[in-house]
N, C-alpha and C positions, 0 to 999 in steps of 0.2 A: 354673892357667889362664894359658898364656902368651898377650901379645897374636896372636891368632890370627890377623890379616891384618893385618901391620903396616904403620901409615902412614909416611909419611914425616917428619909435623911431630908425630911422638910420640916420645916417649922408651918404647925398648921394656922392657915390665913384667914381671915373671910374678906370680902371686897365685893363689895355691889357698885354698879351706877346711879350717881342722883338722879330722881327723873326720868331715866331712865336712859340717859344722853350726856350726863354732867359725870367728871370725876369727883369721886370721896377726897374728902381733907384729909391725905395722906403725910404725917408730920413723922419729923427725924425723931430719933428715939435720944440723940445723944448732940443735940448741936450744938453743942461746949468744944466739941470736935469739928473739924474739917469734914465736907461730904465725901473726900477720898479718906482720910483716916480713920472716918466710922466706918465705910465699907470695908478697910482693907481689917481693920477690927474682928467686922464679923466673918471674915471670910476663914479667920480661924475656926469659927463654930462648926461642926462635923455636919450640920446640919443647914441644907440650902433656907436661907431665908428670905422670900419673895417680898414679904411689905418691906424688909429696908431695902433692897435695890429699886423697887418703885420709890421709896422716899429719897434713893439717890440720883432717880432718874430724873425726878422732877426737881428735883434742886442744884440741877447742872452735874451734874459728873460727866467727865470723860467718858471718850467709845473705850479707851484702853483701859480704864477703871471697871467699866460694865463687862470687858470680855476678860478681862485680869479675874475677878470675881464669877463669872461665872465658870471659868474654865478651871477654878479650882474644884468643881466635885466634878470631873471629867476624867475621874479614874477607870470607871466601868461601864462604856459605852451604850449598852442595855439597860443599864439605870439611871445612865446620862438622858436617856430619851424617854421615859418614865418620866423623870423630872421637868426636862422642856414642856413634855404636853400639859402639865401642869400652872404651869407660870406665865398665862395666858395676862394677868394686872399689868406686866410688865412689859407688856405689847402695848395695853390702850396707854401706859404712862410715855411711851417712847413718840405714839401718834399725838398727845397732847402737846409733847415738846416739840411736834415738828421737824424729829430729826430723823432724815431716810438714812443715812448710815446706821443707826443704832438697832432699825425697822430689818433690813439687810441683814445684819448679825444674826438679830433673835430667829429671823426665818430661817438663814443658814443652819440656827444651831437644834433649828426641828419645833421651835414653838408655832403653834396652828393658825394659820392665818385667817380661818371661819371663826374664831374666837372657842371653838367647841372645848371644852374642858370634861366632858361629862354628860349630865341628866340638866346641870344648870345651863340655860340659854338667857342671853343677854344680848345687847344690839350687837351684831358682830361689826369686828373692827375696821372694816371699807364703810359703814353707814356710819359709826362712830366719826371715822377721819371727816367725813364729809359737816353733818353736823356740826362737830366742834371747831371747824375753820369756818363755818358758816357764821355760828355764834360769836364768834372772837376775833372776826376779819382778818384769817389768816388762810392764805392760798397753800394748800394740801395735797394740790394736784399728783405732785409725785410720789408722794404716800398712796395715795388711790390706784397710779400706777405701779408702781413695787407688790401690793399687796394682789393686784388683779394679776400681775406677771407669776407670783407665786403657784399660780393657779385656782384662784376662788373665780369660781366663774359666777357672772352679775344674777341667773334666774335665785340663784340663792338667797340674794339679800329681796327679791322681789317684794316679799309683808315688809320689809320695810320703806319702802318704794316712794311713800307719801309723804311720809315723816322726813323723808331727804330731799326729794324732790326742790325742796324750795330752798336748798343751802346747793344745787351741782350747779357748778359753773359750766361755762360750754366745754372747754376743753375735758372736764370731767365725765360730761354725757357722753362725748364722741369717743372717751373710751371706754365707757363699758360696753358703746355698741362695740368698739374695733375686738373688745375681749368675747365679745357674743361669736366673733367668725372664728376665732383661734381654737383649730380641732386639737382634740387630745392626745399627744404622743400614745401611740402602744407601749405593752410594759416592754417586749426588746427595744425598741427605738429611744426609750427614755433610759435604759440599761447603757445600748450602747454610748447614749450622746454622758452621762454619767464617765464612764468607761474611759473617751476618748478629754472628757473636758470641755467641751462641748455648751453642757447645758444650759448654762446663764442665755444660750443663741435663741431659747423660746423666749424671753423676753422681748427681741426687736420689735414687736408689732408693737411693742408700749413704749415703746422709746422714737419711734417715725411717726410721722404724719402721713399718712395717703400711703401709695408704693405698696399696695397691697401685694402683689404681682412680687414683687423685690424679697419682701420682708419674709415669703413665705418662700421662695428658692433659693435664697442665700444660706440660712439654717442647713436647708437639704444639701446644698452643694458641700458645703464644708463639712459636714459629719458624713457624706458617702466617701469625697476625697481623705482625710482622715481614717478614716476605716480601711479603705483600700493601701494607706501608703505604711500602714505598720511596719512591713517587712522593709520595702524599700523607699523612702518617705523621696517625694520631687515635689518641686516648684509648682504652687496652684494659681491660674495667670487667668485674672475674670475681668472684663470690661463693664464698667458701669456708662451706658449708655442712656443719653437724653440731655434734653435742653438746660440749663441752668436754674439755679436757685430750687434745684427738684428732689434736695436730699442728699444727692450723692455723696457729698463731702461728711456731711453727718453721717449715714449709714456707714460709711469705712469708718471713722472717728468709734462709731458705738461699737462696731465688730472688732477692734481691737482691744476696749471698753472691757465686754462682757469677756472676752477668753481670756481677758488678763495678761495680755501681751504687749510688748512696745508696737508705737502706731506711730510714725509719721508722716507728711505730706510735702511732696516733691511739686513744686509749682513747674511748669514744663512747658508755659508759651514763651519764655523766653531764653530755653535751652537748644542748642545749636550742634556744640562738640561732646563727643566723650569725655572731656576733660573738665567740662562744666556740668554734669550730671553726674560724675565722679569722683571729679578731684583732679589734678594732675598728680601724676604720678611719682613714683620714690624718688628726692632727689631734688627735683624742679622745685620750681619757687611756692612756697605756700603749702606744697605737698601734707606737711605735717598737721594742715586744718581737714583734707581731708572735704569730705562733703555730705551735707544731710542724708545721702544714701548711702552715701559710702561708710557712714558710721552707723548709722543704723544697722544696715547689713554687718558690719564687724565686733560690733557691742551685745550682737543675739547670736554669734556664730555657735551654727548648730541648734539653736532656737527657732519659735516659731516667732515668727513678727508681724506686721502689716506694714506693708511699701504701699503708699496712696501716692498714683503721679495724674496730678489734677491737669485739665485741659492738654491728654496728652494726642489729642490727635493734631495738634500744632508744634508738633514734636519734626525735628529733620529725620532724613533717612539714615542719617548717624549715627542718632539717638536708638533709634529698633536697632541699627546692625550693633549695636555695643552694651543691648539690652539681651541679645537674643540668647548668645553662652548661657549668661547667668539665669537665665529663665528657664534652660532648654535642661542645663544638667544638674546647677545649684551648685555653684563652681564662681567662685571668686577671689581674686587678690587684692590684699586691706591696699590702699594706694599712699598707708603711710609708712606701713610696716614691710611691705611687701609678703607680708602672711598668708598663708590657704584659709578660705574663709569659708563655712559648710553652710549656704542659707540653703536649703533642701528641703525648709520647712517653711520659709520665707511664703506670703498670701500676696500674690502681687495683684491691686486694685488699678485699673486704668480709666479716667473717667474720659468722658469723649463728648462731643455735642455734634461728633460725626450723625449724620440719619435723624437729626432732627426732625426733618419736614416728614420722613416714611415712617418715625415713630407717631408723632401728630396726626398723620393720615391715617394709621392704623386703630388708632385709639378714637380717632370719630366713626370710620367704619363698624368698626369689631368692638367698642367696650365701654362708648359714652353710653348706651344706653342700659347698660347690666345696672342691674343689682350690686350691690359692693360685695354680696355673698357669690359670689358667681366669675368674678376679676380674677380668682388668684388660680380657676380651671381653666381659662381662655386656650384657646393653642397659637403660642408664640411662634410655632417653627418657624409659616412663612415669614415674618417680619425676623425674626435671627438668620435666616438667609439671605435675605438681602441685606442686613446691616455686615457681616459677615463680606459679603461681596463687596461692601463700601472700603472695610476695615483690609481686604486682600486687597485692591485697589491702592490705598492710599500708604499702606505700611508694608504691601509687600506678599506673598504668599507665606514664604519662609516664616514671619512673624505671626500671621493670623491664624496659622496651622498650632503653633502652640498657645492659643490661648481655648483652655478651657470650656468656659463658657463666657456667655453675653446675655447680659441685662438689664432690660428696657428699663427707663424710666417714664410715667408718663405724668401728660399735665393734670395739677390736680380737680378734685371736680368743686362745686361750688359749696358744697358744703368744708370739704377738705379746707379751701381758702380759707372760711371764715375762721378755722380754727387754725390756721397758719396767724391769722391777723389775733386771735388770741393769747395764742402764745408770745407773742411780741409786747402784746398789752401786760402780761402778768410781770415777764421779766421786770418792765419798768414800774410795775408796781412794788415789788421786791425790792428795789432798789430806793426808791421814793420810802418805803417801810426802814430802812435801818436810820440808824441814829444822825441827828446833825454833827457833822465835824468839821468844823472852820480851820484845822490845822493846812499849815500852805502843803501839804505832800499827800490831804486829799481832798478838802474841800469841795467835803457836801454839804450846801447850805441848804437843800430841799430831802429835808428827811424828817423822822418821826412823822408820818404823812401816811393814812390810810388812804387809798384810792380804789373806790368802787366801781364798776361795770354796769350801770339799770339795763336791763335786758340787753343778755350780752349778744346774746344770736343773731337779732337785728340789728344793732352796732356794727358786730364783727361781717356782717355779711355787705353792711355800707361799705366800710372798709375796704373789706376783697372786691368789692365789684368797681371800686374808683382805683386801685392799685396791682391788680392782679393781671399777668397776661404771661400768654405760656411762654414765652420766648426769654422769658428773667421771671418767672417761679417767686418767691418769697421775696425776692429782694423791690420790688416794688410794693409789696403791701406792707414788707417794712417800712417804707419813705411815711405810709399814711398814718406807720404808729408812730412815730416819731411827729406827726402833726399833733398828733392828740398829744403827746407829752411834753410838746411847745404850749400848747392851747393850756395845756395841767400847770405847765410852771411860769405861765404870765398869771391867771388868777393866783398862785400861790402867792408870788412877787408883789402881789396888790392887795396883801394883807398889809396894814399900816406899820405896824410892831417891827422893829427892827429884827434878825435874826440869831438867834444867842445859843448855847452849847445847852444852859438850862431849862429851854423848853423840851429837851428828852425826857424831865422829870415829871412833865405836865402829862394830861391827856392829849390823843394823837389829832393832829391835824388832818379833817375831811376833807375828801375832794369826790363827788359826783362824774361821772363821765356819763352822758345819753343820745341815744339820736333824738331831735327837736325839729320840729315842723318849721318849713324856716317861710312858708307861703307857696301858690303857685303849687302846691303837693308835691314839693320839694323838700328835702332835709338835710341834716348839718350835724356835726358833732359838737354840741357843746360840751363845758364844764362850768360846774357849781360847787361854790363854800360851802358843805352844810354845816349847818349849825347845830350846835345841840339846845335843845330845851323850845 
C-alpha cells in the first residue's frame, strides 16, 4: 500500500501485507540509537514519518513515546486529520504488538479503523487482529473488541469471513454477533453524547457479557440525565437489580471506566450506622480516615463520580435515612474536614438482589425465548413496578421515590455461559503466557506456557452447564475454570525438567485443553503436553 493521497508534511511510505495476513520486515533505520532517541530524533523532521514510528512500534516504544511523537505535527487540526487518515501501517503495527492502549490512541487520534486509506484495500484491521493471534497464539480478543466498539461493524469484514474463521475464538464470535445488535447512534445523538462526554458509553456492549437489556439503557439514562442537568446538574440514583454474579459489579466498574471518572465500591452487607458508611464525624476518634465514601465524595467535589454500594439492599434503615440528603439535594459535609462537599454530579449505583425470584420469573415468561435481537425492546414497566414496590417496601417510600431508575439484570442464557466460562479460560491463559519468575515476591513457576482451547464452544458449553445456575451467575462457572487450570498445572508439574528462569529463552511450553469422551457418552476435560515435531 503505497501512501495513496500523499500529504505534503509526510514522508512518502509504501507498506503492503505478506501474504496477505503477515506484517513486512519493518527495520529501524538508526539502531546505533535507542527506539525512544530515534523517535524523538525524527520528530524534529517537519515532516510526519509513518515507517519509523511502525519501526518504533514494533521494537517496543512507549504509549508516551508514540503520543509525544505524534502530537508533535498537531499544530493544525484539519491537517492533523488529513494525516491520521493516512497512517493506517501504524494501526496493524500496534495490533501485531498486542497492545489495546496504543489501539485506543490511534483511534482517538482519527486513524480509520476499516483500515481504509484510499483506492488501496488490504485485510482490514479486525481480520488482521484475528489472524495474526491465531498464527502466533496470542489472544487478541480485546483488540477485536476496541476496534468493533470504534464502530466497524462485522458485515464489512464479511469476504473475509473464511480466511478468519478458523483463527475466532469463542469469545471472539460472540462479539461480532453482540456488535451485529448495536444500532447506530444518529448524528445529534452522537453530537450530543460528544458534547456531554459521554461517548466512550457506546462501547459497553463490548465490555459485558449478556445484559443486553442493561447495556442498552444505561448509555440512554446517563446521556438524557446529563443533558437535562446542564443548568442545574443533581444526584443520578439507579438500582442495579438482580441475582449475583450477573455483572453488576463490572458494569458500574466499566461506566466509571469509559467517562473517565473516579469509581468506587461501597460493600454495604455489613453496614449498620451512619458512622460506618461515613466516617465518624469531626473530632471523634479516627475521624481523620474518613471512609471509602466519604472520600470519594470529597476528592471529586463538584465532580462527577460513581458511588457503587454493593448488596445494598442488606443495608439498615439508617443507612437510606443518612443516604437520602445527599442523594436528594447533592449536599454533603467531608466528616474530616467538616467542609461543604458539591457531589451534584455524583452517579449513585445501588446493586440489589432484592426481586430476584420476579426478575427470574419474568425472564422465563417474557424473554427466554426471544431472539437476543429483540431483549433490549421488551417492555420492562410491569416488572420495574413491582421491583419498585419491593424496593418502597423495604427502604421506605421517602428513599425509593428518589431513585431514578431500576435495572433488571437477568440470568444469562446458555450461550452467554459458555462465553462467561471463556473468558475465565483466557485470563488464565494470559497468565500461564508471561514469563517464569522464581523470585519469592512473585513466583511464577508456570509460565512461558501456551495454552490452547480445541473446540472452545463445546468445551466452554461443558463447562457452563456443570457450573452455571442463576442464583450465583459466574461465580460458579469460575469454580469449573479454575478445574481446568488445576488439571493444566498438574500435567505441567509432570514435566520431568526442573523449572529454571532460562526456559523464557527457549520455545513456549504447550498445553492442550479438550472435551474427551470419557465412555457411557459421557465427557471430561482433559489436558495434553503437545509436542512439537
Amino acid at each position: 500500500m503505497e501512501s495513496p493521497q500523499h500529504h505534503p508534511n509526510m514522508v512518502p511510505f509504501t507498506f503492503a501485507l505478506q501474504n496477505k495476513c503477515e506484517l513486512p520486515d519493518i527495520a529501524r533505520a538508526k539502531s546505533y540509537l535507542s527506539v525512544h532517541d530515534e523517535l524523538d530524533e525524527a520528530s524534529g523532521n517537519n515532516r510526519f514519518n509513518t515507517m519509523v514510528l511502525c519501526a518504533a512500534v514494533l521494537h517496543g516504544c512507549s504509549l508516551n513515546a508514540l503520543k509525544s511523537y505524534v502530537q508533535r505535527y498537531r499544530g493544525n487540526e484539519e491537517e492533523f486529520s488529513a494525516i491520521m487518515r493516512l497512517v493506517t501501517p501504524v494501526l496493524y503495527c500496534a495490533i501485531a504488538r498486542n497492545d489495546r492502549h496504543m489501539i485506543d490512541l490511534l483511534l482517538e487520534y482519527g486513524v480509520d479503523p476499516t483500515g481504509s486509506t484510499g483506492k488501496n484495500k488490504i485485510v482490514p484491521p479486525i481480520a488482521f487482529a484475528v489472524i495474526h493471534g491465531h498464527m502466533h497464539s496470542i489472544d487478541t480478543t480485546e483488540i477485536v473488541d476496541i476496534i468493533l466498539s470504534a464502530g466497524v461493524y462485522p458485515k464489512t469484514i464479511a469476504k473475509d469471513m473464511k480466511r478468519i474463521a478458523r483463527g475466532l475464538n469463542l469469545s471472539q464470535r460472540y462479539a461480532l454477533f453482540r456488535a451485529s445488535l448495536c444500532p447506530a447512534l444518529t448524528a445529534r445523538e452522537l453530537q450530543s453524547a460528544e458534547l456531554h462526554g459521554v461517548k466512550k458509553l457506546i462501547r459497553l456492549p463490548h465490555r459485558i457479557i449478556g445484559q443486553i437489556t442493561a447495556v442498552d439503557l444505561l448509555p440512554k439514562y446517563i446521556l438524557e440525565h446529563t443533558a437535562a442537568s446542564v443548568d442545574d446538574p443533581e444526584p443520578m440514583v439507579i438500582v442495579f437489580a438482580g441475582p449475583p454474579g450477573h455483572g453488576k459489579t463490572e458494569l458500574a466498574q466499566q461506566l466509571g471506566a469509559l467517562l473517565g471518572v473516579k469509581q468506587d465500591t461501597v460493600a454495604c452487607s455489613q453496614i449498620e450506622k451512619d458512622s460506618e458508611l461515613f466516617g465518624p464525624k469531626a473530632g471523634y476518634h479516627r475521624s481523620l480516615e474518613g471512609s471509602t465514601l466519604n472520600n470519594l465524595l470529597a476528592q471529586n467535589d463538584g465532580l462527577c463520580s460513581v458511588a457503587f454500594l454493593d448488596e445494598f439492599d442488606k443495608s439498615s434503615s439508617d443507612v437510606c435515612e443518612a443516604l437520602l440528603t445527599v442523594m436528594s439535594e447533592g449536599k454533603y459535609i467531608d466528616r474530616r474536614t467538616s467542609k461543604k462537599v458539591d457531589c451534584r454530579k455524583t452517579i449513585w449505583i445501588l446493586a440489589s438482589n432484592l426481586g430476584d425470584e420476579a426478575i427470574a420469573k419474568f425472564y422465563e415468561k417474557e424473554m427466554k425465548h426471544m431472539k437476543d435481537s429483540e431483549k433490549a425492546t421488551t417492555d420492562l414497566n410491569p416488572l420495574i413496578i413491582q421491583l419498585r414496590d419491593m424496593f418502597k417496601g423495604s427502604w421506605g417510600e421517602p428513599f425509593e421515590s428518589r431513585i431514578e431508575h431500576v435495572i433488571p439484570f437477568f440470568p444469562f442464557s446458555p450461550g452467554e455461559q459458555a462465553v462467561v466460562a471463556h473468558k475465565f479460560l483466557r485470563k488464565d491463559a494470559r497468565n500461564a503466557r508471561k514469563d517464569i519468575d522464581l523470585r519469592p515476591e512473585v513466583k511464577r513457576m508456570m509460565g512461558h506456557c501456551i495454552i490452547s482451547y480445541v473446540e472452545d464452544g463445546p468445551l466452554c458449553a461443558y463447562m457452563a452447564e456443570r457450573g452455571y445456575h442463576r442464583s450465583s451467575g459466574a461465580r460458579g462457572v469460575k469454580r469449573e475454570a479454575k478445574k481446568v487450570m488445576a488439571a493444566a498445572r498438574k500435567v505441567y508439574n509432570n514435566i520431568p525438567e526442573r523449572v529454571d528462569e532460562s526456559l523464557n529463552d527457549g520455545p513456549f511450553e504447550k498445553l492442550e485443553v479438550k472435551l474427551a469422551p470419557s465412555g457411557n457418552n459421557k465427557h471430561e476435560v482433559k489436558v495434553f503436553r503437545k509436542l512439537e515435531g
